[in-house]
C-alpha positions, 0 to 999 in steps of 0.5 A: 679517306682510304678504308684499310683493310684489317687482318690477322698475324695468321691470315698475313701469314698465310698470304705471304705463304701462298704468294710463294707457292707453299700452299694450295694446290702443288704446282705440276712438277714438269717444266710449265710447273717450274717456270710458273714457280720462279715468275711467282718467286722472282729469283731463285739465290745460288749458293755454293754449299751442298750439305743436301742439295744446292740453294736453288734446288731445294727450293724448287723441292719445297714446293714442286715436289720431286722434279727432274732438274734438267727442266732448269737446265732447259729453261736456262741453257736451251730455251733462255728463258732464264738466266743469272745475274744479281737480284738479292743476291747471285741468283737465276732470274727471269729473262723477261724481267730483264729491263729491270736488271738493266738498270743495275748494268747502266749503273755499274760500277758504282764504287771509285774503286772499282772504276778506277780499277776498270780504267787502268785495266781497259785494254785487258778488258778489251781482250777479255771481250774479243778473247770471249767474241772469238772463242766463247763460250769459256771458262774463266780458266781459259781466259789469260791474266794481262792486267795491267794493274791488279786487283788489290784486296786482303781477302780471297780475291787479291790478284784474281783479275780474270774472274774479277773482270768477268764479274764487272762485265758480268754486272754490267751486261756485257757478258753472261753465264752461257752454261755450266761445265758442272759447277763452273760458269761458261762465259760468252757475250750477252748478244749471243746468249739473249734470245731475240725476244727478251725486251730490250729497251731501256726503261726511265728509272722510275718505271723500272721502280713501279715494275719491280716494288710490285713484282716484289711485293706480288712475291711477298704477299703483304709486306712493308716499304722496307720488305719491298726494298729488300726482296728481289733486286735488294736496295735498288728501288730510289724514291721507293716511297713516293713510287708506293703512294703513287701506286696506292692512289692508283689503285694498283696497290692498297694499305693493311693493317695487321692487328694481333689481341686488339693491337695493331702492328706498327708500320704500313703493311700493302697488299697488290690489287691482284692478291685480293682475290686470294685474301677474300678466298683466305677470310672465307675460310679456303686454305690448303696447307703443306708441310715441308722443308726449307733450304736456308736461302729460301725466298720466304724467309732470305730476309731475316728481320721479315720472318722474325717480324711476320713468323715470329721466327729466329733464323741464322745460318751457322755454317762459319760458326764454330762448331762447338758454338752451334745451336742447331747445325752446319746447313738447318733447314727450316720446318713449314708446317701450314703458315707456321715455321715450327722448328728445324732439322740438320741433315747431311746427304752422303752422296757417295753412299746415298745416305741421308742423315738426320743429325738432329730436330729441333721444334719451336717452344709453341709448335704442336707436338702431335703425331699427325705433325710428326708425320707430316713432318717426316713424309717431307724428310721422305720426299727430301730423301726420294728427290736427292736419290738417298737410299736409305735415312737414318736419325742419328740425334736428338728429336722432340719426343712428341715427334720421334715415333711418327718421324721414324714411321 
């Protein structure tokens, strides 16, 4: 019989924490540094919403410190080292892993929709490929609509033909994000933007499965079947659970249980093979906290009903929420503090005068109210401050009286 390893809440924390760079030693903020974060992280999720900074850049902050973000403009753009596509969302993804997202190019599109869209628009598909062949790398605005049928929808993409198409061709490896003219995406022909070292050949599904569950679950540190399936490429691991005993009677995976006060919690919990060296040094007692801040898409807490599960923490996004209906604020950033996630603050970046604001801080009910937190707390809105060029921060709501003199010292 397979002897599971026993743990604790706080211990499954603190492996999940450190897998994601978090804890121990800071890595080195130049461009080596980040790009041992990111195949530590898989992905980095874009989002549009700059209340602070954008998604991917916050969380390169959180654990690198203040960094010059044209390293991942290099690793991006001149060494392709990295690049965008889909993982759990729209995110910058690594060139090397790109056999893996291969497997969403050869089955896209999925949907009879969008297929039949595809076919009807095959010669404007065809234009859209030599327009890019001739002139790339361009703008979705430099490409004409000649749709022969168009995109039909109730929402924001109803009649938008160009940049659906670009999106299809986009999904399925044909074309990709060749560079950025501030926020707008350049397209060009993936043939032209892979380096001649990025693997190629295509590999059996299955494998694809066995590469990514474990990439996943290297970044999750201890996680279920269902964490694994929604981490990284979110929903594309079939047979995801044969995949997992499969790998656990190879040794390349092992089995946990985590119990809390005697009970054990419910479902399988795995450990990768190579996470066990950190988990021995944890039980002997080595553990190097942080404290920090978080951007909403972080990839430690992306997955919602993990982090309530595993941090015991409530997390909802209320950027469409009305505003008289909030309970914390527009764009919330999460407080880590050591395996904890002890409350949350609101800021607002005026990027026109360099002014950060605090609107409010807000502490979980059992978070320690001392004032050494408080300061760790606001050295982190400091660093905040120092890496989005703020030039002055003000406090300008409501904040826990156990932390209200340390954040402003």
């Amino acid at each position: 019989m397979t002897h599971i390893q026993t743990i604790t809440p706080t211990v499954a924390r603190r492996l999940a924490v450190a897998a994601q760079r978090l804890a121990g030693p800071q890595p080195p903020s130049d461009m080596d540094g980040m790009r041992d974060v990111v195949r530590n992280l898989n992905c980095l999720q874009l989002d549009p919403i700059s209340a602070v900074a954008q998604s991917h850049l916050l969380v390169l902050w959180s654990r690198l410190g203040r960094y010059d973000p044209a390293h991942l403009d290099t690793l991006l753009w001149e060494e392709r080292a990295l690049f965008e596509y889909w993982a759990h969302a729209a995110s910058i993804v690594l060139t090397e892993d790109y056999q893996i997202h291969q497997r969403l190019m050869r089955r896209f599109p999925s949907r009879e929709r969008s297929r039949t869209w595809l076919a009807a628009n095959a010669e404007f598909r065809q234009y859209v490929l030599d327009r890019l062949a001739e002139a790339g790398p361009l703008s979705s605005k430099e490409i004409e609509d000649r749709a022969a049928v168009p995109w039909p929808s109730s929402g924001w993409t109803n009649n938008r033909n160009v940049g659906i198409m670009l999106d299809f061709l986009w999904s399925q490896g044909e074309i990709m994000v060749a560079g950025r003219k501030g926020r707008t995406r350049l397209w060009d022909l993936s043939a032209r933007c892979l380096p001649a070292w990025a693997p190629r050949e295509s590999l059996p599904e299955r494998e694809v499965v066995r590469r990514a569950a474990q990439k996943a679950l290297l970044a999750l540190g201890v996680g279920r079947l269902r964490d694994i399936n929604d981490h990284f490429t979110r929903g594309r691991y079939p047979d995801l659970g044969s995949v997992l005993t499969e790998l656990e009677s190879a040794g390349t995976i092992h089995p946990l249980q985590i119990v809390e006060n005697g009970h054990p919690w419910p479902d399988r919990w795995y450990i990768h093979a190579d996470t066990i060296s950190q988990l021995e040094r944890l039980l002997a007692g080595e553990w190097q906290p942080r404290t920090t801040l978080l951007s909403p898409f972080d990839n430690l807490i992306c997955d919602r009903r993990r982090t309530e599960d595993l941090f015991d923490f409530h997390f909802r996004l209320e950027i469409y929420t009305p505003k008289a209906r909030r309970k914390y604020g527009y764009y919330v950033l999460p407080i880590l503090h050591g395996e904890r996630l002890i409350g949350r603050l609101d800021p607002k970046l005026d990027h026109k005068m360099g002014r950060l604001t605090i609107n409010a801080v807000y502490a979980e009910p059992d978070a320690p109210q001392d004032e050494a937190v408080a300061q760790a707390i606001g050295g982190a809105i400091v660093s905040l401050g120092n890496f989005v060029g703020a030039k002055t921060i003000n406090f300008t709501g409501p904040a826990p009286e156990g932390w209200r003199a340390g954040l402003l010292t």
